[in-house]
C-alpha positions as CSV (number, residue, x, y, z in Angstrom):
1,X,0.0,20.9,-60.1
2,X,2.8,20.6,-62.4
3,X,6.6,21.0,-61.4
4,X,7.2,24.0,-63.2
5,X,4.1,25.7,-61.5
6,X,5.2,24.8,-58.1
7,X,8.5,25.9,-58.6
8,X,7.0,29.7,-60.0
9,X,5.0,29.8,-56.7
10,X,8.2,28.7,-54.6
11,X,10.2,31.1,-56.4
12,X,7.1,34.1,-56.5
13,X,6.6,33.1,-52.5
14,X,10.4,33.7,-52.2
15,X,10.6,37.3,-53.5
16,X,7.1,38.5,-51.7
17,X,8.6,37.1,-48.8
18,X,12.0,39.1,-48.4
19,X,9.9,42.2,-49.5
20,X,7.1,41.7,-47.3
21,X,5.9,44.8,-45.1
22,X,6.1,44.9,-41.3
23,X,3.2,45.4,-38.7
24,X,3.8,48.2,-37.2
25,X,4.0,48.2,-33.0
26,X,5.9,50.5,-30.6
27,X,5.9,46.6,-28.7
28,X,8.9,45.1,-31.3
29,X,11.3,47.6,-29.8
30,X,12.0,45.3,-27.4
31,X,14.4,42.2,-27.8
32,X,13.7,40.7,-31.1
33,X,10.7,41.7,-31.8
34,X,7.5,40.4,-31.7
35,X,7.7,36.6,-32.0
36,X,5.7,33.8,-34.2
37,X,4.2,30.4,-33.3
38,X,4.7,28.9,-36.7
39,X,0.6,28.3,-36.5
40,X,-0.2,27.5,-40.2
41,X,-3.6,29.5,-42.0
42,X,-5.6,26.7,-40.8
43,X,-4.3,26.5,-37.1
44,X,-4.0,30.2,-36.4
45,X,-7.9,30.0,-37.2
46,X,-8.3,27.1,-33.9
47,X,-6.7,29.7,-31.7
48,X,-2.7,28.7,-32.6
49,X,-3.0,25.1,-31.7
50,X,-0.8,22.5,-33.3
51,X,0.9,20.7,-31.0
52,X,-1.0,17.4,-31.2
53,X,-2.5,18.0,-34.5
54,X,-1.7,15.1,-36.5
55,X,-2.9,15.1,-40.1
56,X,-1.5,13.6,-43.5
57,X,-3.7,16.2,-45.4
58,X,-1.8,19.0,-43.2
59,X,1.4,20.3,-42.9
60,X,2.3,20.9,-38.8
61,X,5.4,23.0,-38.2
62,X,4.9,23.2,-34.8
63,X,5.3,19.8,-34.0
64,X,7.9,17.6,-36.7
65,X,6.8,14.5,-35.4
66,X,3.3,15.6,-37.3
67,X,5.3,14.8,-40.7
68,X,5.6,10.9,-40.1
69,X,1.2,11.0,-40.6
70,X,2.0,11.8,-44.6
71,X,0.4,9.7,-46.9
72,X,3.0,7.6,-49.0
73,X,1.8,9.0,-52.4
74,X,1.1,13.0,-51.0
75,X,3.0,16.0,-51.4
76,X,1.4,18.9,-49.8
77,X,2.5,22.7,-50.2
78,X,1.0,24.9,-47.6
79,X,1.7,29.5,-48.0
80,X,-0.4,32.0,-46.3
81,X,-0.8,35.4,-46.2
82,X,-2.4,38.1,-43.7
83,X,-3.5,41.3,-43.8
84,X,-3.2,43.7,-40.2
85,X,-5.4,46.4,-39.3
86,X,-4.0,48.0,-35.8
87,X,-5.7,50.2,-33.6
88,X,-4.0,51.8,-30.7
89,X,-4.5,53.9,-27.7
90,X,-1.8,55.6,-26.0
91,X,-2.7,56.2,-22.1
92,X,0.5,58.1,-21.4
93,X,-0.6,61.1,-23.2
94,X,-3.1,63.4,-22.0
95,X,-5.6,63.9,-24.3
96,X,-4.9,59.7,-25.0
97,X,-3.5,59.6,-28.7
98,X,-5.5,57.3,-31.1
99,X,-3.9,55.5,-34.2
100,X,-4.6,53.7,-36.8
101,X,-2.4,51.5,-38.9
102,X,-2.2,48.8,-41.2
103,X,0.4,46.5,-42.5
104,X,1.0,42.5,-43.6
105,X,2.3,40.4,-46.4
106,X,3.8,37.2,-47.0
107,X,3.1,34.8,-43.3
108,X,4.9,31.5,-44.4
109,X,5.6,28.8,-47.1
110,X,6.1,25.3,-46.8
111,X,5.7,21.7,-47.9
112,X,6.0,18.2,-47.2
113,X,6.7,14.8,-48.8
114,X,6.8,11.2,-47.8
115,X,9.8,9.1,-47.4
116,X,8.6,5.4,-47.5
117,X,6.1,4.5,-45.2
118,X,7.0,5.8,-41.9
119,X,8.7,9.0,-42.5
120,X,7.9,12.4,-43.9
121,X,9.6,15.4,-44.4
122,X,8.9,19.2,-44.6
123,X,10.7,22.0,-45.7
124,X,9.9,25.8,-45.4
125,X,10.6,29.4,-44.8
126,X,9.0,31.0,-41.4
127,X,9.3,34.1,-39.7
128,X,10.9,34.4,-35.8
129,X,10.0,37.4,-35.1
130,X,9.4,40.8,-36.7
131,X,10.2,44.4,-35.5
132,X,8.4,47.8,-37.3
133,X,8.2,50.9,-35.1
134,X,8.1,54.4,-35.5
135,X,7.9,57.5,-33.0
136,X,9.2,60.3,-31.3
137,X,9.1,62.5,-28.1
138,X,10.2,65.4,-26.8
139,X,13.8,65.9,-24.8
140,X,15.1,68.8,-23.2
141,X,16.3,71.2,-25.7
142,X,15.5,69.0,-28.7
143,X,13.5,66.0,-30.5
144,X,13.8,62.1,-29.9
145,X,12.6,59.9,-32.4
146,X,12.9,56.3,-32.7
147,X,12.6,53.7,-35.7
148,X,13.2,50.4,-35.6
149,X,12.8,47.0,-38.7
150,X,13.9,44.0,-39.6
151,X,13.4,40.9,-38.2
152,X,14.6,36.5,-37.7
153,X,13.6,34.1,-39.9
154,X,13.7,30.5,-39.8
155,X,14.6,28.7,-43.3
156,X,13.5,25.1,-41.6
157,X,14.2,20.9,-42.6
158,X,12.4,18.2,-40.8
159,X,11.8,14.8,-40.6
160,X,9.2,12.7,-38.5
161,X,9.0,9.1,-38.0
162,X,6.5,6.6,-37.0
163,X,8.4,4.6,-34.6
164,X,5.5,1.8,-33.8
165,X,1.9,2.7,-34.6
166,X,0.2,5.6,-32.6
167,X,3.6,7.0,-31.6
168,X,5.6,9.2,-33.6
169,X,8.9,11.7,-33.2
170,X,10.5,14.2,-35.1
171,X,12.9,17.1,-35.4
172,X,13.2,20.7,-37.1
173,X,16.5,21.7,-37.8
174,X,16.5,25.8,-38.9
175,X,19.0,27.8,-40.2
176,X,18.2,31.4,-38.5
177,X,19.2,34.7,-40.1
178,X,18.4,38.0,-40.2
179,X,19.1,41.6,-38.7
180,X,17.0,43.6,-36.5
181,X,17.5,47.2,-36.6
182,X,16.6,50.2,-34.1
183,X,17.5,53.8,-34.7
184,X,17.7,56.8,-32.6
185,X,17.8,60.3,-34.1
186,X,18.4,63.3,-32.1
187,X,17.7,66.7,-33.1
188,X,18.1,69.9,-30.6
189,X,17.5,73.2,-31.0
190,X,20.6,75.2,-31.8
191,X,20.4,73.0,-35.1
192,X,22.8,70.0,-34.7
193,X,21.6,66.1,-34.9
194,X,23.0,62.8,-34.8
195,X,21.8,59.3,-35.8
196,X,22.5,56.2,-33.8
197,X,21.8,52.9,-34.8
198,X,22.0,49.6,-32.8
199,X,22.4,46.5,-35.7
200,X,21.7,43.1,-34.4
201,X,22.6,40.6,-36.8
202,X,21.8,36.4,-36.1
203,X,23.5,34.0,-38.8
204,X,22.8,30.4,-36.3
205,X,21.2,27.2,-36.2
206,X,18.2,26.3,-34.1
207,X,16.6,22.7,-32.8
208,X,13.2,21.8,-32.1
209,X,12.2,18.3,-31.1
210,X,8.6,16.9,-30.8
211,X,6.7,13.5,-29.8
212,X,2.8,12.7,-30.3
213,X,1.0,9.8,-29.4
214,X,-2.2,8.8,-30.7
215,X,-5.0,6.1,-29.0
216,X,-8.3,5.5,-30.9
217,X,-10.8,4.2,-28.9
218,X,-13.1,2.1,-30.7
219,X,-13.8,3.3,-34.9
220,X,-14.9,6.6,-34.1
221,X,-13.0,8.4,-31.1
222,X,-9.0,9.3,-31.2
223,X,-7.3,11.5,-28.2
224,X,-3.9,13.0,-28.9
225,X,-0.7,13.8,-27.0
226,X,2.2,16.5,-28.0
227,X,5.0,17.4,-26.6
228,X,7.7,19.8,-28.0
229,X,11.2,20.8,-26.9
230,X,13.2,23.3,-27.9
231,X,17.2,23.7,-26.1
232,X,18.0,27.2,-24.4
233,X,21.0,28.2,-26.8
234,X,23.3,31.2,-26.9
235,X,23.1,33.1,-30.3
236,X,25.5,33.5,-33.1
237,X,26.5,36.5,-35.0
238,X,27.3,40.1,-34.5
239,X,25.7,43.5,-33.0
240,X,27.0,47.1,-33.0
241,X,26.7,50.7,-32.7
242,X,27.1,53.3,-35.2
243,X,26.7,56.9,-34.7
244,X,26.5,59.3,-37.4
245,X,26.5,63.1,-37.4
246,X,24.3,64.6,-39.9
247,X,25.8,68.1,-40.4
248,X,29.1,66.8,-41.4
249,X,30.6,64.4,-44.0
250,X,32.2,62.7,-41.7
251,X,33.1,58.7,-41.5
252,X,30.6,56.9,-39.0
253,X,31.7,56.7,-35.7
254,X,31.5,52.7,-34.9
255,X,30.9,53.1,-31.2
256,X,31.0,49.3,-30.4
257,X,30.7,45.8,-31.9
258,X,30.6,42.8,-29.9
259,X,30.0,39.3,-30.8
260,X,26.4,37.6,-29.8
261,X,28.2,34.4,-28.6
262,X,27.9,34.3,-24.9
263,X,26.0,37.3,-24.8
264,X,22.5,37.1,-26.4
265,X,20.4,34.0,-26.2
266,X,17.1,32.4,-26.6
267,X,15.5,30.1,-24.2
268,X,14.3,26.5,-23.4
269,X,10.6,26.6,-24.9
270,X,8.6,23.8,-23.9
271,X,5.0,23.1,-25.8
272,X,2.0,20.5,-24.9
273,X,-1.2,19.6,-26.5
274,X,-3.8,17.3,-25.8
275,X,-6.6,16.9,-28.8
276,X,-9.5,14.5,-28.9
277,X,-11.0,14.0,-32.7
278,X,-14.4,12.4,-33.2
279,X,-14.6,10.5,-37.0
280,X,-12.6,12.6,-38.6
281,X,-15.3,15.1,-38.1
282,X,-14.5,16.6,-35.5
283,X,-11.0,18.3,-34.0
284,X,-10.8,20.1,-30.4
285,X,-7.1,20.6,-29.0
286,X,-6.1,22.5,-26.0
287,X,-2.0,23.8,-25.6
288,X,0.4,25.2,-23.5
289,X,3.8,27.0,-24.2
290,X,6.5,28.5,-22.2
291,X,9.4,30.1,-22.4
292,X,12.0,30.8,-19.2
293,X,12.7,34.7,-21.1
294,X,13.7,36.0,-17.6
295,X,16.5,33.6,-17.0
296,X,18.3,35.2,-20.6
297,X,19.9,38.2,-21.4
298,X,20.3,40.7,-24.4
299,X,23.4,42.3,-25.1
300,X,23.7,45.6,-23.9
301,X,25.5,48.5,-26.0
302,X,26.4,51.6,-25.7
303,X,23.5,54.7,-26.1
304,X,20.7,52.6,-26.3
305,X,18.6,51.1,-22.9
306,X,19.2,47.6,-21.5
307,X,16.0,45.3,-22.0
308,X,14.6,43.0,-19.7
309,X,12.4,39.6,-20.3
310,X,9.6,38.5,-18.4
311,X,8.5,34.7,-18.7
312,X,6.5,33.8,-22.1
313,X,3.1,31.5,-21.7
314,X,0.5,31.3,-23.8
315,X,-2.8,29.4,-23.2
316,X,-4.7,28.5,-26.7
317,X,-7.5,26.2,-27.3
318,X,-9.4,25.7,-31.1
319,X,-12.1,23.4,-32.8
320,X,-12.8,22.8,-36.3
321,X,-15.9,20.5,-37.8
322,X,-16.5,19.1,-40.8
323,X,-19.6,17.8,-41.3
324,X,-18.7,15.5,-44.4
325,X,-15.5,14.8,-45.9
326,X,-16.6,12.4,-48.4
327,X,-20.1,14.5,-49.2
328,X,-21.0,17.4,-51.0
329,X,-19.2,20.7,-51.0
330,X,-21.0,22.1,-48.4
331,X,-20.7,18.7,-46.2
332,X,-16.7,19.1,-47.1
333,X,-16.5,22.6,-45.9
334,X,-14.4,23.1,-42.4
335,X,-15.5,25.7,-40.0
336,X,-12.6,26.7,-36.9
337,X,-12.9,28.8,-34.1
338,X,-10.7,29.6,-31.3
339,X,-8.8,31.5,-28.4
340,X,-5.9,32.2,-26.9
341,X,-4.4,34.1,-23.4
342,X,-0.7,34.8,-22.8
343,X,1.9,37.0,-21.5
344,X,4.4,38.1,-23.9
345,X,8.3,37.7,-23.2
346,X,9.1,41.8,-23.1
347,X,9.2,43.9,-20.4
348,X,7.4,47.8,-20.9
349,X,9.9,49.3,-17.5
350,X,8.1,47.1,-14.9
351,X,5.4,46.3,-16.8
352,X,4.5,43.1,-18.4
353,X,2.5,42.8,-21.5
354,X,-0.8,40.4,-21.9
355,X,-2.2,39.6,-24.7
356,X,-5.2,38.0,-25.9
357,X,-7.6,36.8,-29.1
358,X,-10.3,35.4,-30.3
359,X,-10.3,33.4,-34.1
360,X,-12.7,31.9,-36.8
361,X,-11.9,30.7,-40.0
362,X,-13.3,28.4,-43.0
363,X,-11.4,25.6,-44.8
364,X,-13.1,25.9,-48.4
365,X,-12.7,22.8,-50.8
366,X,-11.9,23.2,-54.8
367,X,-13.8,21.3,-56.8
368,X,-11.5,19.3,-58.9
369,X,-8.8,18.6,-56.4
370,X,-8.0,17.9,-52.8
371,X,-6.5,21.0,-52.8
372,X,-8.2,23.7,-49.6
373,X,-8.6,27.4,-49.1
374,X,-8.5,28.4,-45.7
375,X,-9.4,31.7,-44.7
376,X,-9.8,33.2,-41.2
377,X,-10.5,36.2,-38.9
378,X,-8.3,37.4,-35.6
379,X,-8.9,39.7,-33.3
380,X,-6.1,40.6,-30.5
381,X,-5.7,42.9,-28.1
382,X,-2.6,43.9,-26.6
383,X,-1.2,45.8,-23.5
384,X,1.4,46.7,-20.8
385,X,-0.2,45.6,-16.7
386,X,-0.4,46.9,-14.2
387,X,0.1,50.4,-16.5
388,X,-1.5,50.1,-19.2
389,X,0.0,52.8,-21.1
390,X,-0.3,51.8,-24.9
391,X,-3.4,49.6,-25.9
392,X,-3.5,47.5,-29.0
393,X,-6.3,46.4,-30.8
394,X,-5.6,44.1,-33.7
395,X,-7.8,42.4,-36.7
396,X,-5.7,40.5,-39.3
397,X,-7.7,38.9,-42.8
398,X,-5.8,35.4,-42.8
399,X,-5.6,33.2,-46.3
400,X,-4.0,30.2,-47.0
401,X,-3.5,27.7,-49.6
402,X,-3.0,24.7,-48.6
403,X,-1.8,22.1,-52.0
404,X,-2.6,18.3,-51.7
405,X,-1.5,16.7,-54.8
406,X,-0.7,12.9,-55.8
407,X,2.5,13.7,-56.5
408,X,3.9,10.2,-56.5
409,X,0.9,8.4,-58.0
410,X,1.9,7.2,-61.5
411,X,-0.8,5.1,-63.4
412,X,0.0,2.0,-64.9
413,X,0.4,1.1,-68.4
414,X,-2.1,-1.2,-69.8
């Protein structure tokens, strides 16, 4: 791949990106959204794993201490994106309400480079979390109806470092940013209506911090430890209230505007992994995340319902064979599967909300390069417990491209 391609695709990448469209779940109402593992093409087909992956052929976001396993003379470049087909039930309608929707885009970019022979480095744009909603009910003496978009997004720079050989650590530093927007428009019946909308804008940093350990046991057997830390920190940036009245041409009422700083914050996350690899063959990894959401708040403003956090976990497990790297292309051909179990960080009322998936997916070689196509399959399913109340069903077309190149590599004149 030449320069000026890569920087077209960066650039392209950039644009789909901030224009991308927004799954749409009644579920992103709440907090900021629904939220993002930074699982890659490839690892959202294993289920979500990540944390103890440890690949030079690979970018892994989810753990920076990945980036130190770079080859000196590599650059990879890694995008993906996902297509969403979302089927829902709602329960607390009689007759139950069915729906159908659809939605996706642009999932990530990134890429990585070597610095000497211990340390890599990565740099990408991810999203945090994503909010696209829209409904409506019936009040006493009028019409309700909600809308909410927007989003956080994580523009990231990492290093990782091999500090003596099996062990390695890392960091992601992130500049956050973005605005997550939730409107409420009420209409009654003698003919007047009024628009509020709640802006919550984040312009902040954020720190993750990862280790991974690696023991082979003699040629053929290798078993993996992760570990990844992020700090509970209180956010930075602005929300407020605006009402406008639509009969009149009126200024817009600002009904409040409060500063996020001591008010809204995200929590500790803590990650594990263990992974066990067989000749480079085979890959199985097992992880663990959790997030203390219940010991945070949100700020709360004026016309618009306080929302509470429950506890984030998430159980995932993947595999992915290969049964010849060196061989033909159908020997060179990956195939991943996976699963995961959690409960999600928002709170339906007093209801949490579970959610759970099974994945497959194919890494496909190109011929004249080192270059992969991975392409996978997810199916999720969503709800509120004990009441159910709205069931999701979700299946999402994932493709990657996943850029190995010798950028470095310069022959020598004879």
């Amino acid at each position: 791949m030449k320069i000026n391609k890569l920087i077209a695709v960066c650039a392209l990448a950039a644009c789909v990106f901030s224009a991308s469209a927004q799954i749409s779940s009644p579920y992103s109402k709440f907090g900021y959204g629904l939220l993002n593992d930074n699982a890659t093409s490839a690892q959202s087909q294993m289920g979500g794993v990540g944390y103890a992956m440890n690949s030079g052929r690979q970018i892994n976001v989810m753990n920076p201490a990945s980036y130190a396993a770079i080859d000196s003379l590599t650059f990879l470049f890694d995008m993906g994106v996902d297509f969403t087909s979302i089927k829902s039930t709602d329960t607390g309608i009689q007759p139950q309400v069915k729906e159908q929707r659809y939605g996706g885009g642009l999932d990530y970019m990134t890429l990585q480079v070597p610095i000497g022979h211990r340390f890599g480095a990565s740099l990408g744009l991810l999203p945090y979390s994503s909010v696209g909603y829209s409904f409506g009910s019936e009040i006493k003496n009028g019409l309700n109806t909600r809308q909410g978009s927007g989003g956080l997004n994580q523009l990231y720079l990492g290093f990782g470092a091999r500090i003596i050989d099996g062990l390695n650590v890392g960091a992601n530093i992130s500049y956050m940013f973005g605005n997550v927007v939730n409107d409420v428009y009420v209409a009654t019946d003698n003919g007047s209506s009024s628009l509020f909308e709640h802006v919550t804008e984040v312009r902040d940093y954020h720190l993750q911090f990862g280790l991974q350990y690696h023991r082979t046991f003699g040629s053929d057997n290798t078993v993996g430890l992760g570990l990844v830390y992020s700090p509970k920190k209180s956010l930075l940036g602005h929300a407020w209230v605006v009402k406008y009245d639509m009969q009149a041409d009126e200024v817009p009422d600002t009904l409040a505007r409060e500063k996020l700083n001591g008010n809204a914050y995200l929590p500790e996350t803590w990650g594990g992994g263990l992974s066990y690899s067989w000749r480079k063959r085979l890959l199985v990894e097992a992880d663990f995340t959790y997030q203390p959401w219940s010991k945070v708040s949100m700020l709360k403003l004026p016309a618009f319902e306080t929302t509470k956090f429950a506890d984030r976990w998430k159980a995932a497990f993947g595999a992915q064979y290969t049964h010849n790297p060196r061989g033909n292309y159908l020997g060179r051909l990956t195939t991943r599967i996976g699963g995961f179990y959690g409960r999600d960080y928002m709170m339906v009322g007093a209801n949490k909300v579970n959610e759970y998936g099974l994945t497959v997916g194919f890494g496909l070689p190109t011929l004249s390069s080192k270059t992969i196509i991975n392409i996978g399959f997810e199916w999720k399913h969503r709800q509120a417990s004990p009441n159910p109340m709205l069931k999701e069903n979700y299946f999402s077309v994932k493709l990657g491209v996943n850029f190995n190149e010798l950028w470095f590599f310069q022959n020598k004149i004879k």
